[in-house]
N, C-alpha and C positions, 0 to 999 in steps of 0.2 A: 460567535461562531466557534472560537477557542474552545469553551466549555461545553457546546455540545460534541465538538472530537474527542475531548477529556471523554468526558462520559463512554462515549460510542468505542474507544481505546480502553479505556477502565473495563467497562462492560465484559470485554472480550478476554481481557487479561486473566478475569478474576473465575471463568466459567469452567466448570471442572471436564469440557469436554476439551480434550487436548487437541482435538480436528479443526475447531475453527481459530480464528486470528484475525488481525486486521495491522492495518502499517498507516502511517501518517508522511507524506512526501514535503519538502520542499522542496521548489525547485527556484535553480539558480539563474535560468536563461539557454542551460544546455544539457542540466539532469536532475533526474526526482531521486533526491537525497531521502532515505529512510531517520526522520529524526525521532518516531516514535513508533515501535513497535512491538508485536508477541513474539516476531522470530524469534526460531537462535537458529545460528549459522552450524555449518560441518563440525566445528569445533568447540561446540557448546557455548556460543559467547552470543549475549544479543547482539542481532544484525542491526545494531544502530549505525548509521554513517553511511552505510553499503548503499549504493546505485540502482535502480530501475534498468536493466539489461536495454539498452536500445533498438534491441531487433525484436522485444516484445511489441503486439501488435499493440499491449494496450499505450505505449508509449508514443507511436505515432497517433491515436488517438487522442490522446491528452493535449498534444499540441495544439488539435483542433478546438478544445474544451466540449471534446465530446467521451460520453462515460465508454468504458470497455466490460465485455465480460466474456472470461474463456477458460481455458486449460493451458496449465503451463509446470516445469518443473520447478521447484522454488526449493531454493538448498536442499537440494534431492529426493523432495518430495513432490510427487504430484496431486497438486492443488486445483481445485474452482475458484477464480477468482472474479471478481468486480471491482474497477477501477475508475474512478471520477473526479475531473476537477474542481480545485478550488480557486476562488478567484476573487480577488479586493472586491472592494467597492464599484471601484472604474471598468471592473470586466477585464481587469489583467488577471494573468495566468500566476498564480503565486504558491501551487502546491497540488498534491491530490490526498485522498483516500483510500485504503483498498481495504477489502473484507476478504478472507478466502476459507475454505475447507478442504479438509482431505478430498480428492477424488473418489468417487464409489466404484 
């Protein structure tokens, strides 16, 4: 499962269209931690570490281990995103995925 994140993270990273992205979540039991990402944040610096806003709807979503997809502002850009969980073996909740693009 790792190595096809890699990939699907790499994929996004390396594509000379600057619109799309994609982020990689952990999460701890109370939030979906950014540990792999295209961001960068306001200040030029990748948005690793940074949070999953919790009033985003995809976030009550994820709880459910059910995927999201919508419109949101994301370090001041507005984005389409898609959001889905990932889950161990046993059907625990252990992280998500997100893809997004510019807004058109």
């Amino acid at each position: 499962m790792k190595k096809i994140i890699f990939i699907c993270l790499f994929c996004f990273s390396t594509l000379s269209f600057a619109e799309l992205g994609s982020s990689i979540f952990s999460f701890d039991g109370q939030d979906f931690i950014r540990t792999d990402t295209t961001l960068i944040d306001e200040n030029g610096n990748p948005a690793i570490n940074t949070k999953m806003d919790r009033n985003y709807p995809g976030y009550k979503a994820l709880l459910k281990k059910k995927s999201y997809n919508g419109r949101l502002m994301l370090f001041g850009k507005l984005v389409d995103s898609k959001v889905a969980p990932l889950t161990d073996k046993d059907g625990k909740l252990i992280g998500a995925i997100a893809v997004f693009k510019d807004a058109e």
